[in-house]
C-alpha positions, 0 to 999 in steps of 0.5 A: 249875446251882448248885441241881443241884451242891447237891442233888447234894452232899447226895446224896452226902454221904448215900450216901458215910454210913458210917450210910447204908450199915448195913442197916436193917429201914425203908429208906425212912424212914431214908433220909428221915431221914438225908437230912432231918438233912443237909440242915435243918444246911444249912438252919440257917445259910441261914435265919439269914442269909435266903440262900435260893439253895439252899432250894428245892434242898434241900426238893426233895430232902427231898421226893423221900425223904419227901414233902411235909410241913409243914415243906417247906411252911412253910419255902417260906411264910416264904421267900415272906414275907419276899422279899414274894411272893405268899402266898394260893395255897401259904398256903391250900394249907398250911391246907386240908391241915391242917398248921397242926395238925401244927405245933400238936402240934409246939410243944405236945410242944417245951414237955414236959420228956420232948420229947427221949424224945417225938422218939425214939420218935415221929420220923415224926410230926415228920418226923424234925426233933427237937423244939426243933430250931434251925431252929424257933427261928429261924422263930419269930423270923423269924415274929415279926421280920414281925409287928413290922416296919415294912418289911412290910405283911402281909395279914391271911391272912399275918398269920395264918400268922405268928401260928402260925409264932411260936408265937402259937397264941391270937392265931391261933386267934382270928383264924383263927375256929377253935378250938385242937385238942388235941395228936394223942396221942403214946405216951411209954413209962414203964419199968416198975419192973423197968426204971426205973433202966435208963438214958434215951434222950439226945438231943444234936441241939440241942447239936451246934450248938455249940462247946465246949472239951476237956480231955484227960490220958494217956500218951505213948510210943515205939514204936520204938528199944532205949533211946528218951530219951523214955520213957513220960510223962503229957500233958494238953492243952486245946483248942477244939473246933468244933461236932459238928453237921457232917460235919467236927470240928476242933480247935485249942489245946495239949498238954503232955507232962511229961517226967518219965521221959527222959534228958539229951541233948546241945544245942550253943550258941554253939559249946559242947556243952551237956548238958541235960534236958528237963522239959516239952514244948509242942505248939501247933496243931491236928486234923481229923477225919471222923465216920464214926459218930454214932448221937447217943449215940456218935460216932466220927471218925478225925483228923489233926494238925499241931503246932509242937512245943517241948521245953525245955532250960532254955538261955538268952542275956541280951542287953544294950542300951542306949538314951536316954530322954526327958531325954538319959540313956543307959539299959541294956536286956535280952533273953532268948533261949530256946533250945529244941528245935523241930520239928514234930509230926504226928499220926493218931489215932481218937477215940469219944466217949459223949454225958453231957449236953446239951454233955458228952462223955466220950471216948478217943483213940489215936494215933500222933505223928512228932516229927522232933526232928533236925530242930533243927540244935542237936540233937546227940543222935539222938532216934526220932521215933515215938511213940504215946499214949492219952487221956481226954477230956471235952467241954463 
């Protein structure tokens, strides 16, 4: 049941793809490659923590869109390997289908500096897996923890298998009695000097797999009421953000909005009316986005948010106490109390961002914030709660 549910999930998680449902000239192919990316993001965490439950699931359902490949194959040897099942038979089938040249030619080209251009113009020939993939990474170091391990004694027919798997293509050479073939010639186009300055394909695969921090600046105003106290103000904010490897993007951190354009409101403390003015607002919390397009370059993603809100009014209370120390003597003490405008900020916003480099992003964002500021009882002024706002933002 639970191999059924996962295969299931992938399936639809592929056709419910904005991507998925654009019209392209080959769709056999990109339903392997979609289905393919899908499933080797899953793939990545399962095999770091050598939970192969759902494994043979999702090589079945790549299977099913592009065929038996080299790298179905060589995913279900290493699980073999290491939960030390018997290997000779899909071994010997992995060899005499000459796969092990497939993976040659593969770790040849990850070594180019132009591998990212190779993949993109050559991606059945990798089945559709990118070039330094961390998927690969991590089967050279599960290959190479098998060789080095005490715990395992391997035969030498999967001693072998691990030399190609963790790139010891001289040590499985010589002990495979057979001589390193050339890399299968792939075409990388050089731009031709009318077009040499045109900008180069980019390639982020690698790099969605990790985390980074964004650093935002815009503008924030009213979108309602004849004479709003918070008008036009600048905003910046820094948050962390999670990887881009996965359907869901999250974001957690804070914003500021210098209040430098607004009007004094009225706040009631200790059962006085204070007339005060705001200079700066703080939102802490955090989005959730959907990507709804990622074509590598560009990525899209709606989110919504929620953020603990604070405007400051500059309105303290000092508390005085006292205790004793260690010698007996009595001692004076103080607090401070910050009073402040709190309420709660939710958001909905649209976000596009454009792949630089490696990490970096640079991207916009529009949104529209409900900050119910009447919610503080203290709060005797009428503040419109609605408001919208523009950003720039970059990722690394």
């Amino acid at each position: 049941m639970t191999r059924i549910l996962t295969r299931l999930f992938i399936l639809l998680h592929i056709f419910a793809s904005p991507i998925f449902l654009q019209a392209h000239p080959n769709e056999k192919w990109q339903d392997c490659e979609q289905i393919t990316k899908i499933a080797i993001e899953k793939l990545v965490s399962s095999v770091d923590k050598n939970d192969f439950e759902n494994l043979e699931t999702m090589l079945s359902t790549i299977q099913s869109a592009c065929g038996e490949n080299e790298f179905t194959q060589r995913m279900r040897i290493l699980r073999a390997l290491i939960e030390k099942k018997t290997t000779g038979a899909i071994i010997a089938d992995y060899l005499s289908k000459n796969y092990q040249e497939v993976l040659v030619m593969r770790w040849d080209y990850s070594v180019e500096n132009e591998y990212q251009k190779i993949y993109q113009e050559n991606k059945a020939d990798f089945n559709f897996i990118p070039l330094n993939h961390p998927i690969d990474s991590l089967v050279k170091l599960k290959a190479n923890a098998l060789l080095t391990s005490t715990s395992y004694n391997l035969t030498e027919q999967e001693k072998q298998i691990a030399l190609l798997f963790s790139d010891h293509l001289d040590e499985f050479y010589k002990s495979y009695g057979s001589t390193a073939p050339a890399p299968t010639p792939v075409t990388v186009q050089v731009p031709a000097p009318e077009t040499a300055l045109e900008e180069p394909i980019e390639y982020s695969e690698d790099y969605k797999y990790r985390a980074g921090v964004l650093v935002s600046a815009g503008v924030e105003f009213p979108i309602t009421g004849t004479d709003p106290l918070f008008k036009s103000n600048a905003t910046i904010g820094v948050m962390y953000a999670s990887p881009l490897s996965s359907l869901m993007v999250y974001e957690l951190g804070a914003k500021i909005r210098i209040n430098s354009n607004d009007r004094s409101f009225d706040y009631l403390l200790n059962e006085e009316i204070e007339h005060v003015n705001s200079t700066v607002s703080f939102s802490l919390g955090g989005n959730l986005g959907v990507k709804v397009f990622d074509n590598d370059k560009f990525i899209i993603f709606p989110k919504a948010g929620i953020y603990y809100d604070i405007t400051g009014t500059g309105l303290t209370e000092y508390g005085e106490g006292y205790y004793y120390d260690e010698y007996g003597f009595e001692q004076s003490s103080g607090s401070i109390r910050y009073n402040n405008v709190n309420t709660m900020r939710t958001t909905l916003g649209l976000s596009v961002m454009r792949h630089i480099d490696r990490k970096k992003y640079i991207g916009l964002e529009f949104a529209y914030h409900y900050i119910p500021y009447n919610w503080d009882k203290n709060l005797l002024t009428n503040i419109q709660p609605n408001y919208a706002s523009g950003q720039v933002f970059l990722r690394f």
